[in-house]
TILO-400500 format. One line per field, with one value per residue: x, y, z of N, C-alpha, C in turn. Coordinates in steps of 0.05 Angstrom, whole numbers, plus 5000, padded with zeros to 4 digits. Layout:
N
n.xx <- X|...
n.yy <- Y|...
n.zz <- Z|...
ca.xx <- X|...
ca.yy <- Y|...
ca.zz <- Z|...
c.xx <- X|...
c.yy <- Y|...
c.zz <- Z|...
! end
This chain:
346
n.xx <- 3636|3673|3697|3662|3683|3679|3659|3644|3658|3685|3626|3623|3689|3695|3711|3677|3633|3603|3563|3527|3563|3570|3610|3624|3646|3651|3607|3622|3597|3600|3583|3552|3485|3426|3363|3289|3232|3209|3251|3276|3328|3331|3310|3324|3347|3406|3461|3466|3491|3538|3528|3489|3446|3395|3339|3314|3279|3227|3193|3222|3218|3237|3242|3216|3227|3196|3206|3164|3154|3112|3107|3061|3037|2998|2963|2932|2881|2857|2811|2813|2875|2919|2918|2977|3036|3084|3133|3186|3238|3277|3337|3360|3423|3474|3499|3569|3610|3661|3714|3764|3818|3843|3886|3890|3858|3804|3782|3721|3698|3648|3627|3587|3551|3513|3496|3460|3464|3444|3409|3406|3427|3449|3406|3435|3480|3483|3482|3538|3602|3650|3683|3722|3739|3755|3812|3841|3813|3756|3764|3731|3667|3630|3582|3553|3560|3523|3470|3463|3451|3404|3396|3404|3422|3385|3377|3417|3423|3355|3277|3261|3295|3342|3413|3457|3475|3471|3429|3355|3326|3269|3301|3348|3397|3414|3468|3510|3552|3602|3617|3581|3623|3658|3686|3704|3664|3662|3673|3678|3704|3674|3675|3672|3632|3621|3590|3576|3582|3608|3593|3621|3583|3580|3535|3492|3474|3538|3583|3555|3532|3526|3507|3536|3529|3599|3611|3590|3623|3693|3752|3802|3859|3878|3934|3946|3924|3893|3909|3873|3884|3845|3847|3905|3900|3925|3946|3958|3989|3992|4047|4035|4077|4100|4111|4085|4065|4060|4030|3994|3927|3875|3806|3739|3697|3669|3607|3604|3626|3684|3673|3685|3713|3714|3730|3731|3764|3721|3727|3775|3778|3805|3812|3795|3807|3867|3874|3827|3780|3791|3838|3884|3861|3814|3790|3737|3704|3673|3652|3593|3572|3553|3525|3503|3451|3445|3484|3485|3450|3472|3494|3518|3578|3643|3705|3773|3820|3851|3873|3862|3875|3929|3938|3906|3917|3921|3887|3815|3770|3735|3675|3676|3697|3763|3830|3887|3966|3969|4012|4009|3966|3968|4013|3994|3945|3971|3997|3951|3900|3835|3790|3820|3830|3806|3821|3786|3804|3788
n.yy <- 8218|8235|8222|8256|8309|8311|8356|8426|8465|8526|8542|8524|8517|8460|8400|8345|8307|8245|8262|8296|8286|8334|8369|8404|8456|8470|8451|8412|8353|8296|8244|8229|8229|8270|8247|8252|8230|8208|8176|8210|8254|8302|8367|8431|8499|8534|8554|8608|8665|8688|8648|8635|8593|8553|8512|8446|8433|8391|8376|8359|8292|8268|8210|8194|8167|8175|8153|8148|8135|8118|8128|8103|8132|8101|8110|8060|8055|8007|7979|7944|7901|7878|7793|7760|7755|7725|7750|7759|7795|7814|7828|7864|7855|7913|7928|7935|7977|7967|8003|8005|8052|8055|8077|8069|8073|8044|8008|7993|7954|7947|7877|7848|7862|7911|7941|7942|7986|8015|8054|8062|8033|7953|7918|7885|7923|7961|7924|7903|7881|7897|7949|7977|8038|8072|8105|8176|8226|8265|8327|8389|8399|8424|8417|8396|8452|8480|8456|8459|8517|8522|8511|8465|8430|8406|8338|8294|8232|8233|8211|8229|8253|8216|8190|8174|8106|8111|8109|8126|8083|8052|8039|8062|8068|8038|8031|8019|7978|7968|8037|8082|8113|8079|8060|8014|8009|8035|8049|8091|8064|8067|8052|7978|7934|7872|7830|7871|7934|8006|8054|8106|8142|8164|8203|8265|8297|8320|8279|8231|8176|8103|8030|7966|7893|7853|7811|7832|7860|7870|7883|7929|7969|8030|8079|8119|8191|8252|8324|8391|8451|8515|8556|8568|8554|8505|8443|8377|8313|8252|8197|8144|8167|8206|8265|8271|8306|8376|8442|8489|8520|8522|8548|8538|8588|8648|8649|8597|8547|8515|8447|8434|8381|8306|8272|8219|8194|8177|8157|8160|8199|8200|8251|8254|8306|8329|8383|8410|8445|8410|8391|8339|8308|8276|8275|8248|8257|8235|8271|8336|8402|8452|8487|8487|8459|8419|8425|8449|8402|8355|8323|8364|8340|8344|8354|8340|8364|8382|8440|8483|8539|8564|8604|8622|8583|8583|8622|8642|8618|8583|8539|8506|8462|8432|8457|8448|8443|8417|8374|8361|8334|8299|8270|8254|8227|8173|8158|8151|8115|8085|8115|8133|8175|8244|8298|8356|8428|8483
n.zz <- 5507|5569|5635|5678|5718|5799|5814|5824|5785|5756|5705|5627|5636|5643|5627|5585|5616|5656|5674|5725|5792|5811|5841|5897|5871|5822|5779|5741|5723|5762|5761|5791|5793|5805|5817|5799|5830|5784|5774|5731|5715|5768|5765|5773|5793|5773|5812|5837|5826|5868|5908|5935|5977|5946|5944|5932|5883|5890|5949|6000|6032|6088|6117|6189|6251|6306|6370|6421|6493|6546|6617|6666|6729|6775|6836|6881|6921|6973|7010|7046|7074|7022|7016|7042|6998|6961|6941|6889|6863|6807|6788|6728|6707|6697|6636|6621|6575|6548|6521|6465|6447|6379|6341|6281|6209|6185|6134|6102|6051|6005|5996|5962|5898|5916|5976|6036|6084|6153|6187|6240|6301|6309|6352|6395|6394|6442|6488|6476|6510|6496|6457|6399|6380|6321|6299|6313|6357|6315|6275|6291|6269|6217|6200|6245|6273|6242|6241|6298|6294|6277|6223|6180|6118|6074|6072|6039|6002|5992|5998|5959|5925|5899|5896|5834|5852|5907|5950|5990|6038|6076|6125|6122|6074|6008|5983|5912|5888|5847|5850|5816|5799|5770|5815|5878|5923|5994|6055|6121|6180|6238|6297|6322|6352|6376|6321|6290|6256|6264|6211|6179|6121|6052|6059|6061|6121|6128|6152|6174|6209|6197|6199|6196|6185|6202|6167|6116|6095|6066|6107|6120|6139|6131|6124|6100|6094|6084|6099|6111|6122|6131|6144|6135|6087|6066|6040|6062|6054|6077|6090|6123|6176|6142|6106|6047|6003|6007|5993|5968|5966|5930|5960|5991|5967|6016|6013|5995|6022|6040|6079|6141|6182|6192|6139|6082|6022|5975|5920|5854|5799|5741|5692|5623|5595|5612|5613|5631|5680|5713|5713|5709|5753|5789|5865|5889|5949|6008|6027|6025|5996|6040|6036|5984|5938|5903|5838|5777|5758|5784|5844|5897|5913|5944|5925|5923|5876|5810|5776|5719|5726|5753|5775|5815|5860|5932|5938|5959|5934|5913|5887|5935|5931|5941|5907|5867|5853|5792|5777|5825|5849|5815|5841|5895|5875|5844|5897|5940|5972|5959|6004|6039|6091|6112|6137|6155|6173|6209
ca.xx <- 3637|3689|3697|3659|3688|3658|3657|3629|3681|3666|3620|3648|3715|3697|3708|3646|3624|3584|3539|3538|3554|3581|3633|3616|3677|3633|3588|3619|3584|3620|3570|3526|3457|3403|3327|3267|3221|3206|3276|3286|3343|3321|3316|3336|3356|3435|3466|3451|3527|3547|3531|3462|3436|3370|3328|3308|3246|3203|3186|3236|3203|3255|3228|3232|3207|3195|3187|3151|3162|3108|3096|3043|3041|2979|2950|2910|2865|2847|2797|2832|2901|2917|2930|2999|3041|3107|3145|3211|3251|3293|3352|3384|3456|3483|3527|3583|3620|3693|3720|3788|3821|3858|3901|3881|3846|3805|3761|3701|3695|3629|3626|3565|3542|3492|3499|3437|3473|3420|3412|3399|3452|3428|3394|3454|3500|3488|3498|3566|3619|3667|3684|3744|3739|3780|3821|3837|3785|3750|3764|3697|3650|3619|3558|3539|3546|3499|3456|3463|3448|3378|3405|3417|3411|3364|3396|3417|3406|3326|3267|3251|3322|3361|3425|3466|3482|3459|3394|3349|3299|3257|3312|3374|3410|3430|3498|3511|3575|3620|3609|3572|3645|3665|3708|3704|3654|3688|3663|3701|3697|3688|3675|3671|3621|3611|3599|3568|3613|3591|3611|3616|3574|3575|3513|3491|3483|3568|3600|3523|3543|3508|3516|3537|3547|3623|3610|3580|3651|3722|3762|3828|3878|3900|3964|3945|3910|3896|3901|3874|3874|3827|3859|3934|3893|3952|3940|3991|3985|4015|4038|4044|4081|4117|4094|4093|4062|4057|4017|3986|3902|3853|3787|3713|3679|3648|3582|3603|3649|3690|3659|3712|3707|3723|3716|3747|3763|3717|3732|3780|3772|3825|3802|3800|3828|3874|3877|3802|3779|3792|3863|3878|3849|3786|3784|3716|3702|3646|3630|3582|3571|3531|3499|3485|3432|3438|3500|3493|3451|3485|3496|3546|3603|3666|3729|3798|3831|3879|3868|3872|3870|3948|3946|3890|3929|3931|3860|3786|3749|3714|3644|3671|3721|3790|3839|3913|3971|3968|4028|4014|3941|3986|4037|3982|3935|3993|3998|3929|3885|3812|3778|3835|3825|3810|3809|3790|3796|3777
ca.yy <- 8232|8214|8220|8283|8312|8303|8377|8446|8482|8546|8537|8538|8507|8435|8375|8333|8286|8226|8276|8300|8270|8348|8380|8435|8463|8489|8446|8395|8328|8275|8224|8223|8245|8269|8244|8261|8225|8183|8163|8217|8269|8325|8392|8453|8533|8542|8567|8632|8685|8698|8628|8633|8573|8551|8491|8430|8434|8380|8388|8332|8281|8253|8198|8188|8154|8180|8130|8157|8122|8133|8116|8107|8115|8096|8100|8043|8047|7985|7982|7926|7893|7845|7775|7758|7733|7715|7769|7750|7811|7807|7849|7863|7871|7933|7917|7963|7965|7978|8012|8007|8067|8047|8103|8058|8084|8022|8018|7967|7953|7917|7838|7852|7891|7928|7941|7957|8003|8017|8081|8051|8002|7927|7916|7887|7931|7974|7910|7886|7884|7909|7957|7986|8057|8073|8128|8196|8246|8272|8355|8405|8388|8444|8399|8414|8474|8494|8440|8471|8546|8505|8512|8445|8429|8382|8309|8286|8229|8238|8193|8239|8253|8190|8195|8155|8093|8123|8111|8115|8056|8057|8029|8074|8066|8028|8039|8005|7970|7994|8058|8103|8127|8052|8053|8006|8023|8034|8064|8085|8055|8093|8036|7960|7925|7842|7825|7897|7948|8032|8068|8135|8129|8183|8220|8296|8321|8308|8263|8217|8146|8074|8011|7935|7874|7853|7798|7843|7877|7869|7906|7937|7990|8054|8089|8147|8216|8288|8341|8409|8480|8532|8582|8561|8542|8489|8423|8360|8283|8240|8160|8139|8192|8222|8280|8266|8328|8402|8454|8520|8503|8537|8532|8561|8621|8650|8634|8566|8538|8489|8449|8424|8355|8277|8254|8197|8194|8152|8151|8171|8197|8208|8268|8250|8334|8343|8421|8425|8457|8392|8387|8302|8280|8293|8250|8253|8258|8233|8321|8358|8421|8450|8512|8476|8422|8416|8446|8439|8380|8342|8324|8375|8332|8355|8332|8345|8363|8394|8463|8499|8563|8559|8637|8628|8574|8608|8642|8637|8620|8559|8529|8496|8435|8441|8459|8442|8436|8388|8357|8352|8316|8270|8257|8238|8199|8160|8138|8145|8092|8095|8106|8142|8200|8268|8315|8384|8442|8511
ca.zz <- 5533|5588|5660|5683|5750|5823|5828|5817|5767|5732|5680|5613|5626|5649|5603|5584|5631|5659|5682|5747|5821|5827|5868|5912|5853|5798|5772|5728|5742|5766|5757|5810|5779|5831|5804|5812|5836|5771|5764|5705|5731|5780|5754|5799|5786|5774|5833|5832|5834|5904|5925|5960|5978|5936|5957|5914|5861|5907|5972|6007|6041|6104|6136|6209|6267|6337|6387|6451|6523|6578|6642|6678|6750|6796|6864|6885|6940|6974|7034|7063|7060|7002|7026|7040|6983|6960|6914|6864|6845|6783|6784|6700|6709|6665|6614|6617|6546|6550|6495|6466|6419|6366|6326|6255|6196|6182|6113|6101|6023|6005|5971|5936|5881|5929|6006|6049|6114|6164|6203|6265|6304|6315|6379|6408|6399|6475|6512|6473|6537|6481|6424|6388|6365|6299|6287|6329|6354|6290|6280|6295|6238|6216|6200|6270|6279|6215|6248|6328|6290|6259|6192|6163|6096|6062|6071|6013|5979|6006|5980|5928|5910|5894|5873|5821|5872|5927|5953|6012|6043|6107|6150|6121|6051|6006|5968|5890|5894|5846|5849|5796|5780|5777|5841|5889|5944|6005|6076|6131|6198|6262|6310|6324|6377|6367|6291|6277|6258|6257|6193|6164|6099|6039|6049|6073|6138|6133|6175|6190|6206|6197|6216|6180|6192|6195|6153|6095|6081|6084|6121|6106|6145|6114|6140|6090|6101|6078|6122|6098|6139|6108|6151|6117|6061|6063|6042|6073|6043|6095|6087|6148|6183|6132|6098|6015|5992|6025|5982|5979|5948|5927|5986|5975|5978|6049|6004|5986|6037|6045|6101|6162|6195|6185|6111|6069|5986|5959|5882|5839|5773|5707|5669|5596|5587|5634|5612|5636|5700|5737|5706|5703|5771|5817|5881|5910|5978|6026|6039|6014|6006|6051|6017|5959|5952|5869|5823|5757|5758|5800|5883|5903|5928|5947|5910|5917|5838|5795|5764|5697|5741|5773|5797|5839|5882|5953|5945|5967|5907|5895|5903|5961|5920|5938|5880|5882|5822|5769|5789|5866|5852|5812|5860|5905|5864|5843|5918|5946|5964|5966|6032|6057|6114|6102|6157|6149|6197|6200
c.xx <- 3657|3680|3688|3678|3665|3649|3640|3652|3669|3650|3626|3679|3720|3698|3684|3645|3610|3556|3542|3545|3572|3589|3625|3637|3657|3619|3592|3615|3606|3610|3557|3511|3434|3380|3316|3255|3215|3230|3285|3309|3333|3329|3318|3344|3385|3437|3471|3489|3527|3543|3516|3449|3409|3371|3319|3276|3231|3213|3204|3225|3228|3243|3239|3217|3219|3185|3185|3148|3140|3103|3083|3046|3002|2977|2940|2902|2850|2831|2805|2856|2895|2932|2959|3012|3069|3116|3179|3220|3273|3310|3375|3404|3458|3500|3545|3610|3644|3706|3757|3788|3841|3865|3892|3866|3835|3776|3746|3695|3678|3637|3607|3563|3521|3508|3480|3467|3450|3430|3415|3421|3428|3412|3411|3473|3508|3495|3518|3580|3639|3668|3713|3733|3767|3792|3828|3818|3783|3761|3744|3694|3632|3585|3541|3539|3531|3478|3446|3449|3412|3380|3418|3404|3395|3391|3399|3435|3378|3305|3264|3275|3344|3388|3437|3486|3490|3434|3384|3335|3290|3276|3348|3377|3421|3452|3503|3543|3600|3608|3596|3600|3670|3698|3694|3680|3662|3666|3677|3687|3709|3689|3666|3658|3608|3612|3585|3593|3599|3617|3601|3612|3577|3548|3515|3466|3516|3565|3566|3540|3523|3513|3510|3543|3580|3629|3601|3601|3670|3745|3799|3837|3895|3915|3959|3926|3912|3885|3902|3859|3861|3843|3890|3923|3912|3936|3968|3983|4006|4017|4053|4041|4096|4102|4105|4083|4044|4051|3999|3957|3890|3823|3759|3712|3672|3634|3579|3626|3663|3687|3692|3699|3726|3713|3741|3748|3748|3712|3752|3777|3792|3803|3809|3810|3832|3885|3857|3812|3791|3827|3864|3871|3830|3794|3760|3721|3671|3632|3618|3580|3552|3516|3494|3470|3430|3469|3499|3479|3455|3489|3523|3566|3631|3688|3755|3808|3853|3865|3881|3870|3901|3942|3931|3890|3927|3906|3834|3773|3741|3687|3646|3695|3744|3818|3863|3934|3965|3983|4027|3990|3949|3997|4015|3958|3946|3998|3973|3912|3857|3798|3809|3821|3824|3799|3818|3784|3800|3810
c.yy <- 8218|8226|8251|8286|8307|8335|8400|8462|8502|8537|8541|8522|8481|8422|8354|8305|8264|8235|8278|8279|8307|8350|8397|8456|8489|8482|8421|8372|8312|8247|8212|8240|8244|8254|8247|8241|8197|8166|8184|8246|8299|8342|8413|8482|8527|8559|8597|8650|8693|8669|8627|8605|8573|8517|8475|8437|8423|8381|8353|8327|8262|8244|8202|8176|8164|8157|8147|8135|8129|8117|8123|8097|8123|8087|8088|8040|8027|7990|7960|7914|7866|7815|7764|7744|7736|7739|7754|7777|7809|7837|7852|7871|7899|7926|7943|7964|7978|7979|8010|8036|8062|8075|8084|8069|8055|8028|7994|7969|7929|7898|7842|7871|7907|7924|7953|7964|8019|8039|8080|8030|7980|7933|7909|7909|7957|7966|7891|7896|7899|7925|7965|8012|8068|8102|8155|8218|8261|8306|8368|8399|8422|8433|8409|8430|8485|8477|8453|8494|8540|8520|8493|8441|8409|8355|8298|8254|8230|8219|8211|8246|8235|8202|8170|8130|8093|8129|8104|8098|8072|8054|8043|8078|8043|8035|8011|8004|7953|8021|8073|8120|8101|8052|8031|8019|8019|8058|8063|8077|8073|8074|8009|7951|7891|7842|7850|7921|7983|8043|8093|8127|8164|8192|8245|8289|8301|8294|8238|8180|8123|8046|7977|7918|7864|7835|7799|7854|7862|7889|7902|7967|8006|8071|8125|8167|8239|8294|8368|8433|8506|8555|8599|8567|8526|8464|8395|8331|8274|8210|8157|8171|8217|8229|8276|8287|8354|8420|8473|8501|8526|8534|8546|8574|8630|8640|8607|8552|8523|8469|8428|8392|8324|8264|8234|8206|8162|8143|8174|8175|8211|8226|8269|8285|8341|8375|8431|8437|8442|8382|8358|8293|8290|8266|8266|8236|8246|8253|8324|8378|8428|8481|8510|8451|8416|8433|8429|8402|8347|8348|8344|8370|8345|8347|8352|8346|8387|8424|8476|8531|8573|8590|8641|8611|8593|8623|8634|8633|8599|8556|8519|8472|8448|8437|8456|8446|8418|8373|8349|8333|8291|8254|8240|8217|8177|8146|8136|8126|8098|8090|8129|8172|8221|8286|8342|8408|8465|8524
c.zz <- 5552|5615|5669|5717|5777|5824|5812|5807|5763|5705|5653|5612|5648|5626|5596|5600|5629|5663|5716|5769|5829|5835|5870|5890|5838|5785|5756|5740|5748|5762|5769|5808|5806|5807|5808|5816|5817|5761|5737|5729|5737|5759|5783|5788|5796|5797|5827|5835|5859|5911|5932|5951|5957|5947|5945|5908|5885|5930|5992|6039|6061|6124|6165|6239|6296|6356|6417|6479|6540|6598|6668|6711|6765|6820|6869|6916|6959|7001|7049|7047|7038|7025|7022|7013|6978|6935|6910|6857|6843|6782|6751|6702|6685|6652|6613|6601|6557|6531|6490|6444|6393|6343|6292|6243|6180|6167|6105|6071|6028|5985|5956|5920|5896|5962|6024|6080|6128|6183|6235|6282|6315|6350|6391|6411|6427|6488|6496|6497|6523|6466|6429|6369|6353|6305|6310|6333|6326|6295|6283|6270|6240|6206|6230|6280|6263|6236|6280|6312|6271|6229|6173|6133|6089|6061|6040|6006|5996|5997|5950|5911|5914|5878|5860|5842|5903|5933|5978|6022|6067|6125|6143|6083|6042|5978|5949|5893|5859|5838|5820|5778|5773|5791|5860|5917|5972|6042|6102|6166|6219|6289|6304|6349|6356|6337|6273|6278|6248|6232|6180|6127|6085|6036|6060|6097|6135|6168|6192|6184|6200|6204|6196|6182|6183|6172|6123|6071|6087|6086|6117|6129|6130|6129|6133|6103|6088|6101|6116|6121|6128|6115|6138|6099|6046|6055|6048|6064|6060|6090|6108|6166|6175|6109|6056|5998|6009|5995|5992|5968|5948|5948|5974|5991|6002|6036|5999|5993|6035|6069|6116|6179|6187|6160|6109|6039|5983|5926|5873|5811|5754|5695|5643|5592|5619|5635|5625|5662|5723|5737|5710|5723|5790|5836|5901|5938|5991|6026|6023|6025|6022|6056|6005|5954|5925|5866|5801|5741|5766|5830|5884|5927|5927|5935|5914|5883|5838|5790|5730|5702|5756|5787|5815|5867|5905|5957|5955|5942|5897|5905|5929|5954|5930|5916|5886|5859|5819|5776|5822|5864|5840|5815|5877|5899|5860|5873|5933|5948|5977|5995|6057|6076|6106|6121|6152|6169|6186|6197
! end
């Protein structure tokens, strides 16, 4: 078996895989396996033709903790005055953080083989005097508006659905370091406050951040980017500021979108047949889809790839992966580095 894809191909004319981690594409795995519950790999109903969402076998269990605030106020009645006494009031300054912006695309690769990333930021991090936020405003995420329209999908990875190096705890996730498609694990940073640092992690609802210490990773500046218009259905690879590949792509379905916002590539993968569906290179993405909660077996992640399809360049028709030539996914694998930017707009 070699290198399955990240994505959701047509079924039928993918090459044999690791088994899934899915692309919203068409189904072939990529090598991130959901599980069930006992660690053996979820089962689920094939996405059904047209695209309609379906909802995982068990009933997903997303923790979460409400913390409640009250306060109590009381009258006290006294039938005579209290005796005089001496009062002390303590005034807490506010801390008032002053942010810088920095135009940088700045990527945190973990040191260990594991990385717990916590959902929550530390307790300092409201009163740091400082931060540095990375990168330029993100594009509309379509994450929230499914989410605003109370239509989000099941989070994924969940407790009951783990996926292949991707997993949740009580206090967030933690992420297996190298990856399940043995890349480098790699997360992209959206801000900096004292020795905590906030980062955009690969899970579902898109674009959900977490938070690590600076001393957990090390950190690296990428120049690179994709920048992909559904409306064009253009796709642009930029180094630096000069544009290295312009292309027509293939985008998904209305039923199985391609979703818009701030991702990163975090793995690439060589397709042992580069004739298949994925033609020689997938580069998964942080995205999921987000009408599918299963394809094929597998998390339906998003991946940039090749095609054994060229005539349908230019059209609407995938699960949601975006499809490109063979030689353009080449050109840019060939310079791509993991963690790079990927912003997608409507």
């Amino acid at each position: 078996p070699g290198n399955g894809p990240p994505g959701n191909e047509p079924p039928g004319n993918e090459p044999p895989g690791n088994g899934p981690l899915g692309d919203g594409d068409g189904g072939t795995p990529l090598g991130f396996h959901t599980q069930g519950p006992s660690g053996a790999p979820a089962t689920g109903d094939t996405e059904p033709a047209g695209g309609s969402r379906h909802r995982l076998v068990a009933t997903v269990a997303v923790g979460a903790v409400v913390v409640l605030a009250a306060i109590g106020l009381f009258a006290v009645t006294r039938p005579d005055p209290p005796p005089p006494t001496t009062t002390t009031t303590t005034t807490e300054a506010t801390t008032t953080t002053e942010t810088t912006i920095s135009q940088d695309v700045v990527v945190a690769a973990a040191r260990q083989p594991t990385i717990q990333v916590t959902s929550t930021p530390p307790v300092s991090w409201a009163s740091e005097p400082s931060a540095i936020r990375y990168g330029p405003p993100p594009p509309p995420s379509s994450a929230e508006a499914i989410a605003a329209a109370g239509d989000a999908p099941v989070p994924l990875p969940n407790d009951d659905y783990p996926i292949d190096g991707r997993r949740t705890t009580p206090v967030g996730w933690i992420f297996a370091n190298p990856t399940s498609l043995d890349n480098p694990f790699v997360m992209m940073v959206t801000e900096r406050r004292g020795d905590h640092l906030q980062v955009q992690v690969p899970v579902r609802p898109n674009g959900t951040v977490g938070y690590v210490r600076a001393d957990e990773v090390d950190l690296t500046t990428i120049s690179q980017r994709l920048e992909l218009s559904l409306s064009e259905r253009r796709l642009r690879f930029y180094d630096a500021d000069v544009v290295v590949a312009d292309t027509e792509v293939v985008i998904g379905k209305d039923a199985t979108r391609t979703p818009t916002g701030r991702f990163y590539v975090t793995d690439q993968v060589p397709q042992d047949n580069p004739s298949g569906s994925f033609g020689p290179l997938a580069l998964a993405t942080s995205a999921y889809s987000e009408q599918m909660d299963e394809f094929d077996g597998g998390a339906p992640v998003i991946a940039f790839h090749g095609t054994n399809q060229p005539e349908l360049i230019g059209s609407q028709a995938s699960n949601g992966c975006v499809r490109m030539p063979n030689d353009v996914v080449t050109l840019i694998g060939d310079r791509l580095r993991i963690g790079a930017r990927v912003d997608i707009t409507a």
